[in-house]
N, CA, C and O atoms as a GROMACS GRO file, in nm:
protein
  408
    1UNK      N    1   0.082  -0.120   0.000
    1UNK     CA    2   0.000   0.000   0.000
    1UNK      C    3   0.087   0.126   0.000
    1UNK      O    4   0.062   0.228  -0.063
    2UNK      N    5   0.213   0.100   0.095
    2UNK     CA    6   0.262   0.249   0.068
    2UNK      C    7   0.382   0.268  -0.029
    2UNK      O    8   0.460   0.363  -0.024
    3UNK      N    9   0.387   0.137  -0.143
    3UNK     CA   10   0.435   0.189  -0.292
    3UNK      C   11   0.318   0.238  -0.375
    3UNK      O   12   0.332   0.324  -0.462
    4UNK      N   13   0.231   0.197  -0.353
    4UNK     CA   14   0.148   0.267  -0.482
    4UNK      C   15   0.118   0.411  -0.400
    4UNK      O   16   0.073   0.500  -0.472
    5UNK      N   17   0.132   0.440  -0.288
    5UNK     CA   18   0.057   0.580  -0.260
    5UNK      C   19   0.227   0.670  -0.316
    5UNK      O   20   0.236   0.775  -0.379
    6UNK      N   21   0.328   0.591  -0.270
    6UNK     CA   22   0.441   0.698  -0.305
    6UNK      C   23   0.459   0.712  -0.454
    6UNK      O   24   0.518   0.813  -0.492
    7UNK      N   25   0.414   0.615  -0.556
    7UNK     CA   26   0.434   0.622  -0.685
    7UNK      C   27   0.271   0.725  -0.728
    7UNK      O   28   0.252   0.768  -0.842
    8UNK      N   29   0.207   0.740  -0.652
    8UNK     CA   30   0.057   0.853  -0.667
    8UNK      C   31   0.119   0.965  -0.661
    8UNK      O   32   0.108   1.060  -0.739
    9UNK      N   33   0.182   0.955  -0.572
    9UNK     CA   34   0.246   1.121  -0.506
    9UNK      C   35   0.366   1.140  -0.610
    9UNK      O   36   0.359   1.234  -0.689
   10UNK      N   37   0.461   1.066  -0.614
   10UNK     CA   38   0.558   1.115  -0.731
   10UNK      C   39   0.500   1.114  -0.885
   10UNK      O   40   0.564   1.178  -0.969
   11UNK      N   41   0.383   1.046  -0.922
   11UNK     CA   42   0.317   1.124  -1.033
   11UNK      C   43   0.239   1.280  -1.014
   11UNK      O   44   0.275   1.365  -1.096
   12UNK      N   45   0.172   1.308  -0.949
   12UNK     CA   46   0.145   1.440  -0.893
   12UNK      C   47   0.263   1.506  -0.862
   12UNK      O   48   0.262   1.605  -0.935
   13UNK      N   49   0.357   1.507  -0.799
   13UNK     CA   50   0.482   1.608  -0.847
   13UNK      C   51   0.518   1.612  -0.963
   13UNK      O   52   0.535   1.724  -1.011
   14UNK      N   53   0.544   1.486  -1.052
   14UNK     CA   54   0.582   1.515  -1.157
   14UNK      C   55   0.450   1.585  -1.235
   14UNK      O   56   0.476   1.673  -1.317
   15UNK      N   57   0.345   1.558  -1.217
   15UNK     CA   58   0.225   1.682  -1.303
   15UNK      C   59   0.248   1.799  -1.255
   15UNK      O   60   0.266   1.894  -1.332
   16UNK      N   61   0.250   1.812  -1.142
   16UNK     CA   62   0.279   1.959  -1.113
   16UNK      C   63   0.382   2.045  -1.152
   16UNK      O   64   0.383   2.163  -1.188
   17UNK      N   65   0.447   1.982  -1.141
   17UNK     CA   66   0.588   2.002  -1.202
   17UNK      C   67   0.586   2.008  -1.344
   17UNK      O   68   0.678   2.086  -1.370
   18UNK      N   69   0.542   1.978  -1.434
   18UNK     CA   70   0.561   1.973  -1.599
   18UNK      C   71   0.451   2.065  -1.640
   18UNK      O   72   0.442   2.120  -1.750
   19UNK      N   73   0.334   2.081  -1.497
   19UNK     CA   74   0.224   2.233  -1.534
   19UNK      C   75   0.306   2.305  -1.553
   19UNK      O   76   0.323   2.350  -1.666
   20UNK      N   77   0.394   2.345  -1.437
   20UNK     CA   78   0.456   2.466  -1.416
   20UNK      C   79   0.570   2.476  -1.543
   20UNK      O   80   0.592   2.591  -1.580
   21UNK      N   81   0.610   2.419  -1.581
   21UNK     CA   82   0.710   2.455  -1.673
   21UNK      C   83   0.640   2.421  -1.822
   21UNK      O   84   0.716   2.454  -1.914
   22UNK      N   85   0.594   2.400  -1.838
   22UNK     CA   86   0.479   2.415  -1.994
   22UNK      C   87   0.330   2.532  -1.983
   22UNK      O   88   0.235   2.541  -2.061
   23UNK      N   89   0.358   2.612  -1.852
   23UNK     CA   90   0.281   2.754  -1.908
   23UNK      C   91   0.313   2.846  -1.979
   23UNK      O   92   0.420   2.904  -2.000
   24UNK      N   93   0.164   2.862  -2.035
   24UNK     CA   94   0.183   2.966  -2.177
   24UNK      C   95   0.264   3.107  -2.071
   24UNK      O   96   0.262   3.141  -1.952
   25UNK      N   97   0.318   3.147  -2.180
   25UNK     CA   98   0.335   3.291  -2.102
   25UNK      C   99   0.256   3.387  -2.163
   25UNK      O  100   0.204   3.381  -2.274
   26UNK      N  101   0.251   3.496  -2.065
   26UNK     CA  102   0.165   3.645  -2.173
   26UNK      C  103   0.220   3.716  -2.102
   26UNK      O  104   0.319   3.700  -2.031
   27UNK      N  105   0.146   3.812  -2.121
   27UNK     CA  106   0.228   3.985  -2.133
   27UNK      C  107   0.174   4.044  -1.983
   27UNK      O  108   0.063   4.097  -1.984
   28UNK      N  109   0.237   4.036  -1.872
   28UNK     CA  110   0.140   4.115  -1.778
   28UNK      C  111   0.077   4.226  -1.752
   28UNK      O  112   0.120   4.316  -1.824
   29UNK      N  113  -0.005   4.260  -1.683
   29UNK     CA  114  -0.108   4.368  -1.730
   29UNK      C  115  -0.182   4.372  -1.790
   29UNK      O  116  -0.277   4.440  -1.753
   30UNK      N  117  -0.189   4.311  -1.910
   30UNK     CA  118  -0.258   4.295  -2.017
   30UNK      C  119  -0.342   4.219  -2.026
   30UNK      O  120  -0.298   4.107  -2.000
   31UNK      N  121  -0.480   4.219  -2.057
   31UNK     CA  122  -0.628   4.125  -2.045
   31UNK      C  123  -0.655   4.112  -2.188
   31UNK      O  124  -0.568   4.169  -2.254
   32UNK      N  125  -0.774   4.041  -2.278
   32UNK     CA  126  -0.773   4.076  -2.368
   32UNK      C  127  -0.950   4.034  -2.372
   32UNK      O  128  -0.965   3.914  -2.392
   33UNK      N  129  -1.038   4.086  -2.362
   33UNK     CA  130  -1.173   4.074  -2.320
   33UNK      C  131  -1.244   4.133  -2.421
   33UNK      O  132  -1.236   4.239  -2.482
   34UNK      N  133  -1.360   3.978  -2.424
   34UNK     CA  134  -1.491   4.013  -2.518
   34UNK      C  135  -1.618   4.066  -2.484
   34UNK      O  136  -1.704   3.983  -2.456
   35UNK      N  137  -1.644   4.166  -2.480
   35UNK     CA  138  -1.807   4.171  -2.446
   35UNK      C  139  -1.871   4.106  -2.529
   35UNK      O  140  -1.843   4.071  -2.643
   36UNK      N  141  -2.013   4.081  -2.430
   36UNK     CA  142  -2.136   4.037  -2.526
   36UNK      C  143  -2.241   4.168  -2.474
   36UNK      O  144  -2.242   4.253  -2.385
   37UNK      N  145  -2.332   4.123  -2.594
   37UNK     CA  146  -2.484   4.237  -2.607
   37UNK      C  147  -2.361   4.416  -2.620
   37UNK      O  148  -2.244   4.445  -2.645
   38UNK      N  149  -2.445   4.460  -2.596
   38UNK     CA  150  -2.414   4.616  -2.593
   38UNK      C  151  -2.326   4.656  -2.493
   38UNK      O  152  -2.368   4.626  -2.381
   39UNK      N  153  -2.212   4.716  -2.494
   39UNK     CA  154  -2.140   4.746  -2.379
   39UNK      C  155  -2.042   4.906  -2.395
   39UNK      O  156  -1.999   4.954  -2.500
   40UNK      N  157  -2.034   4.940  -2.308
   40UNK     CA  158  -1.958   5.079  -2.316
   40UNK      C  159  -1.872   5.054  -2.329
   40UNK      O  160  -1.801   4.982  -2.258
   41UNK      N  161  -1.836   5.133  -2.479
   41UNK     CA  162  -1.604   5.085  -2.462
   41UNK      C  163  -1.534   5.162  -2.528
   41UNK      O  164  -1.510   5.157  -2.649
   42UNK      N  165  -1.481   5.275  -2.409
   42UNK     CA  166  -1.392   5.374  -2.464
   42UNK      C  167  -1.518   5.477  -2.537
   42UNK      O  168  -1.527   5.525  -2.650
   43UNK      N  169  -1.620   5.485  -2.397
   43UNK     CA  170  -1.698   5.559  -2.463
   43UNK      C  171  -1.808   5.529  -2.558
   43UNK      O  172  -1.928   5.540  -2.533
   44UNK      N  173  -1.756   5.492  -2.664
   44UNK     CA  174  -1.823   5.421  -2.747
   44UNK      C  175  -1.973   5.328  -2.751
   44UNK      O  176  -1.935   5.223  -2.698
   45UNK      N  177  -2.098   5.310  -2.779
   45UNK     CA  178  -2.204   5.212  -2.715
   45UNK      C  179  -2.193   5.142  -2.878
   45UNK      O  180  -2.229   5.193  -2.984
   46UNK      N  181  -2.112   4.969  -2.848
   46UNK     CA  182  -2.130   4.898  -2.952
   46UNK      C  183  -2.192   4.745  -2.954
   46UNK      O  184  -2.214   4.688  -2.848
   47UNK      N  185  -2.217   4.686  -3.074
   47UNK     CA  186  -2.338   4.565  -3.059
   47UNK      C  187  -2.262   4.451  -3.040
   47UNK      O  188  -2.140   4.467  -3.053
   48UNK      N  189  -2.315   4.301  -3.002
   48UNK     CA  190  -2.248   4.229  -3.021
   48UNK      C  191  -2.196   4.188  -3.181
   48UNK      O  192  -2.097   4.119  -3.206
   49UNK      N  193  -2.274   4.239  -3.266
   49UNK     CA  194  -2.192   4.182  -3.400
   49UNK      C  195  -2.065   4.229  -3.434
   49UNK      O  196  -1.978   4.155  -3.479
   50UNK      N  197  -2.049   4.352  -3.413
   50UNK     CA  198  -1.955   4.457  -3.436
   50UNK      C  199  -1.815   4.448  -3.364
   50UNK      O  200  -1.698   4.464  -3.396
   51UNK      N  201  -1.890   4.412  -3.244
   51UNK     CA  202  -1.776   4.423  -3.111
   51UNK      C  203  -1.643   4.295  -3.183
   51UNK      O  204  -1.661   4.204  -3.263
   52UNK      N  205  -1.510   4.340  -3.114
   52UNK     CA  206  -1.385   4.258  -3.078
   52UNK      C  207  -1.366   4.248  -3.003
   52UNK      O  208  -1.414   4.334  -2.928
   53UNK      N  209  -1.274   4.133  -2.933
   53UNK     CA  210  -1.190   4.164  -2.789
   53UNK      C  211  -1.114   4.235  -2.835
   53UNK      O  212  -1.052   4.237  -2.942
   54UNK      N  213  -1.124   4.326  -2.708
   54UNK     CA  214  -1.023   4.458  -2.675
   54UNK      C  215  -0.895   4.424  -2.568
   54UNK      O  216  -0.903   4.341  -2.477
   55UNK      N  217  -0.811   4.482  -2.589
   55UNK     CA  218  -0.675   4.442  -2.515
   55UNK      C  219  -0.732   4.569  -2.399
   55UNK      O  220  -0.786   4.678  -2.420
   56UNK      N  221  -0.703   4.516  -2.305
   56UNK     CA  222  -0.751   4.594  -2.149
   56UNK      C  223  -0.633   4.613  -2.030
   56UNK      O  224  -0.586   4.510  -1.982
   57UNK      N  225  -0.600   4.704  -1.997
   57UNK     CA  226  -0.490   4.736  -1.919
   57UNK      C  227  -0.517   4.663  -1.760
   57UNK      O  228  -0.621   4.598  -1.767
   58UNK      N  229  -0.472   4.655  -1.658
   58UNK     CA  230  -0.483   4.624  -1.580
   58UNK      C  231  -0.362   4.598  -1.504
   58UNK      O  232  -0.261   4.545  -1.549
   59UNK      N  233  -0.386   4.658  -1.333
   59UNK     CA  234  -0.254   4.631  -1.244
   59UNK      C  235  -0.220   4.509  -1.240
   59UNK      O  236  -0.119   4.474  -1.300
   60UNK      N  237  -0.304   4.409  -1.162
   60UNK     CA  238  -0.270   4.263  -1.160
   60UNK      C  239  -0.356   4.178  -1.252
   60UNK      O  240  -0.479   4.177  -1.246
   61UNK      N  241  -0.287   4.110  -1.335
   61UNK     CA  242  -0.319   3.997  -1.404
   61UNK      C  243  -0.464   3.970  -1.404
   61UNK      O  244  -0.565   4.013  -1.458
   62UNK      N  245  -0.413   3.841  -1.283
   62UNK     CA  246  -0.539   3.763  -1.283
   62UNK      C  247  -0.660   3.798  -1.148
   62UNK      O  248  -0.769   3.741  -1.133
   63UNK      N  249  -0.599   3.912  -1.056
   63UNK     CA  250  -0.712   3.991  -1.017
   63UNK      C  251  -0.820   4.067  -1.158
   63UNK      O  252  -0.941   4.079  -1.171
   64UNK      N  253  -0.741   4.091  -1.214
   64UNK     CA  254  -0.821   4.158  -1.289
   64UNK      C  255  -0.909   4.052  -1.398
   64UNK      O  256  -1.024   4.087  -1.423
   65UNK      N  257  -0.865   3.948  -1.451
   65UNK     CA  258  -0.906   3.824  -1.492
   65UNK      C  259  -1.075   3.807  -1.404
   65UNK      O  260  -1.186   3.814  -1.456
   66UNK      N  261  -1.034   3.781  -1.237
   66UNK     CA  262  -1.136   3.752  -1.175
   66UNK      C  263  -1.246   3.822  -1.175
   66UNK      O  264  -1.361   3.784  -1.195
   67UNK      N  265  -1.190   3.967  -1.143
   67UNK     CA  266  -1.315   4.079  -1.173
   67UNK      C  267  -1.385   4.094  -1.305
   67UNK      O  268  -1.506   4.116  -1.310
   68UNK      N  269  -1.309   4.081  -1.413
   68UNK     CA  270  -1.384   4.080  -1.525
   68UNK      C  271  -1.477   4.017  -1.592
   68UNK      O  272  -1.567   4.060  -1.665
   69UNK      N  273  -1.429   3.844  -1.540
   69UNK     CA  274  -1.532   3.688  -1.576
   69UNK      C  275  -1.641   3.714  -1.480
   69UNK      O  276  -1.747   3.650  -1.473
   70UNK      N  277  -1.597   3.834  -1.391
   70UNK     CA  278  -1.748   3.843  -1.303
   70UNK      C  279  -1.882   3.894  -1.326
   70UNK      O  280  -1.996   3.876  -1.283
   71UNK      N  281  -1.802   3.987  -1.440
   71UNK     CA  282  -1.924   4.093  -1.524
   71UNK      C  283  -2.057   3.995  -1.584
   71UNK      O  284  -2.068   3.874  -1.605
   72UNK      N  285  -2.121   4.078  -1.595
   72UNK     CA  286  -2.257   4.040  -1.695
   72UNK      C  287  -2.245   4.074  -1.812
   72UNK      O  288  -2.334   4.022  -1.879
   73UNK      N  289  -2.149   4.165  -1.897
   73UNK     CA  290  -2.141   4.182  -1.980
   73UNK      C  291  -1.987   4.137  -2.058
   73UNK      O  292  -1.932   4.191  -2.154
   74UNK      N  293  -1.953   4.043  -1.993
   74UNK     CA  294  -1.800   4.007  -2.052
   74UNK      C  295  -1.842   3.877  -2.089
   74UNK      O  296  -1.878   3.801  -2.000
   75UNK      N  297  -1.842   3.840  -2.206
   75UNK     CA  298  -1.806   3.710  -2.276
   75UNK      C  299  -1.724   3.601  -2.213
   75UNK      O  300  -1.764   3.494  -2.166
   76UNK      N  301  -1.594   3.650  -2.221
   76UNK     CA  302  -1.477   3.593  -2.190
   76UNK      C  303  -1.379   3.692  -2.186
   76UNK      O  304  -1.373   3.795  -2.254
   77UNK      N  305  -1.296   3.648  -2.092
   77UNK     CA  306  -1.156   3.761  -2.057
   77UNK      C  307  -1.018   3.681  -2.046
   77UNK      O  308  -1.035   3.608  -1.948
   78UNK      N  309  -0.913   3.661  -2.088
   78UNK     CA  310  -0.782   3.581  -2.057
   78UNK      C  311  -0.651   3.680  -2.093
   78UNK      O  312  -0.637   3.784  -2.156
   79UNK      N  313  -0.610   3.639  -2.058
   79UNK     CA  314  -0.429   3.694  -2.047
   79UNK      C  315  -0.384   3.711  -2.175
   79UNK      O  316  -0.414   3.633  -2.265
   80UNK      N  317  -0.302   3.824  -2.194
   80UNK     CA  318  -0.254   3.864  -2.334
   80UNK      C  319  -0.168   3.722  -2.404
   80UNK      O  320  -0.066   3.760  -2.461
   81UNK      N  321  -0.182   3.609  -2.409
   81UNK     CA  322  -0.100   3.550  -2.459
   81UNK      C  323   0.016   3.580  -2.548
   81UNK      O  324   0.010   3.671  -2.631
   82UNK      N  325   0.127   3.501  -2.530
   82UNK     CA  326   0.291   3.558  -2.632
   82UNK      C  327   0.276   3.453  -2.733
   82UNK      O  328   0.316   3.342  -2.696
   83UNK      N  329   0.226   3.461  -2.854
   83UNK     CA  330   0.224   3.341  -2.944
   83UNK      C  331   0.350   3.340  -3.032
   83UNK      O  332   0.350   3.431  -3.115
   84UNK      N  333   0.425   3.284  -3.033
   84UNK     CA  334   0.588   3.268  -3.096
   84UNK      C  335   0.572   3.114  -3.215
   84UNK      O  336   0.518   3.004  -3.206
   85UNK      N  337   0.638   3.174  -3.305
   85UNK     CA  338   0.676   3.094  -3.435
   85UNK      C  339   0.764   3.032  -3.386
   85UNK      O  340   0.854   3.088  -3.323
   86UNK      N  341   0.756   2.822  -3.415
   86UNK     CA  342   0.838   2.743  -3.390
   86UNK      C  343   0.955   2.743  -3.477
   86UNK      O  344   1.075   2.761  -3.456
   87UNK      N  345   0.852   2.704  -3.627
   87UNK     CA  346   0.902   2.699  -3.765
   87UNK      C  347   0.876   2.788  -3.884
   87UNK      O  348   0.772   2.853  -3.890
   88UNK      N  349   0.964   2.793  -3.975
   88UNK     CA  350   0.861   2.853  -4.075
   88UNK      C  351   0.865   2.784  -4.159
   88UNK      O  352   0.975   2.745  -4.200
   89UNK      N  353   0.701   2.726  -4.239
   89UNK     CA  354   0.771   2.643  -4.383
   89UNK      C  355   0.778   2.706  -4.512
   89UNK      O  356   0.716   2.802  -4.559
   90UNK      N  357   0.885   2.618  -4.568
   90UNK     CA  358   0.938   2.721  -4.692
   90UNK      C  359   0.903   2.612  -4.820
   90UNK      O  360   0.985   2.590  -4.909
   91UNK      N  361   0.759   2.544  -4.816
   91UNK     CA  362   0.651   2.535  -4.900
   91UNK      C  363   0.560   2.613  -4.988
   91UNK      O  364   0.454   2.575  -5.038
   92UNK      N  365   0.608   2.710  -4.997
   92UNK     CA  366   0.557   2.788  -5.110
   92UNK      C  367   0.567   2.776  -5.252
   92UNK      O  368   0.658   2.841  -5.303
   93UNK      N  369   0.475   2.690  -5.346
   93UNK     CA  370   0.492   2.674  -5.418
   93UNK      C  371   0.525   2.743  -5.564
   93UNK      O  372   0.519   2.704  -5.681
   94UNK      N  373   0.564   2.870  -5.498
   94UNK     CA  374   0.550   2.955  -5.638
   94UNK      C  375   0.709   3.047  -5.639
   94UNK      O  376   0.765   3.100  -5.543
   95UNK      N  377   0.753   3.041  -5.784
   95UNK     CA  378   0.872   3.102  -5.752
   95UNK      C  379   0.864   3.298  -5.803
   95UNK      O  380   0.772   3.336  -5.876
   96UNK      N  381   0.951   3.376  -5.762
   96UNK     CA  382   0.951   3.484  -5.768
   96UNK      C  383   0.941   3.575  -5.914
   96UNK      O  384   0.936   3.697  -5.924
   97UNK      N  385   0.941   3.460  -6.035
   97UNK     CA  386   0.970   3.551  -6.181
   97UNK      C  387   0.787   3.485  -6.211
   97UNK      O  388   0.713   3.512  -6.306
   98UNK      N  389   0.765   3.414  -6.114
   98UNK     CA  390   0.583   3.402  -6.228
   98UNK      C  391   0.522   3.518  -6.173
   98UNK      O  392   0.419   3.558  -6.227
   99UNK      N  393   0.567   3.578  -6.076
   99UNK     CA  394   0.508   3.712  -6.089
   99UNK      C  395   0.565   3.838  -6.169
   99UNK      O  396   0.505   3.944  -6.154
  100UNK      N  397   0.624   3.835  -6.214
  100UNK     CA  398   0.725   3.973  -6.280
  100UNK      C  399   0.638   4.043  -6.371
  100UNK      O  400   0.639   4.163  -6.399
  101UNK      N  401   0.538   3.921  -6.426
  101UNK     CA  402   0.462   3.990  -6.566
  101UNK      C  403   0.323   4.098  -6.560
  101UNK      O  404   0.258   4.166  -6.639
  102UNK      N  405   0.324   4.068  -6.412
  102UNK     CA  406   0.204   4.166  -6.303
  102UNK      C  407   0.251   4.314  -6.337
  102UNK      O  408   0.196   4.410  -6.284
   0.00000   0.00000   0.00000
């Protein structure tokens, strides 16, 4: 009984452990939030068709995360994510003189 509880527990460190080092990173301060229906923004009174998420300033992160998913009028709210290029592919099938005649 107390190998399988220590091999429980050293899988849960090791999850915890591989959370923490495979989080996304983002930009702090930075929120990036959708309203739904009609909402004031920057003044502005716009619809849900129209509307984008807006990048939203904020002191702390995910205080501000909490307060926002609290609204009645927020869709969804998450962290500025850092999205970074692994690769680039250089599959492009077209070479640079079939355009020249443009």
């Amino acid at each position: 009984m107390k190998q399988i509880s220590t091999i429980i527990l050293g899988f849960l460190v090791f999850l915890a452990t591989s959370t923490l080092l495979c989080a996304a990173q983002y930009k702090p301060g930075e929120v990036i939030v959708k309203f739904r229906g009609q909402s004031q923004s920057k003044g502005v009174l716009t619809d849900t068709f129209n509307s984008r998420p807006e990048l939203v300033a904020v002191d702390n992160t995910f205080q501000g995360l909490k307060t926002l998913s609290q609204r009645d009028d927020v869709e969804y709210a998450e962290p500025n994510y850092v999205i970074s290029v692994e690769t680039v592919p250089n599959d492009w099938p077209y070479y640079e003189s079939e355009w020249e005649d443009l």
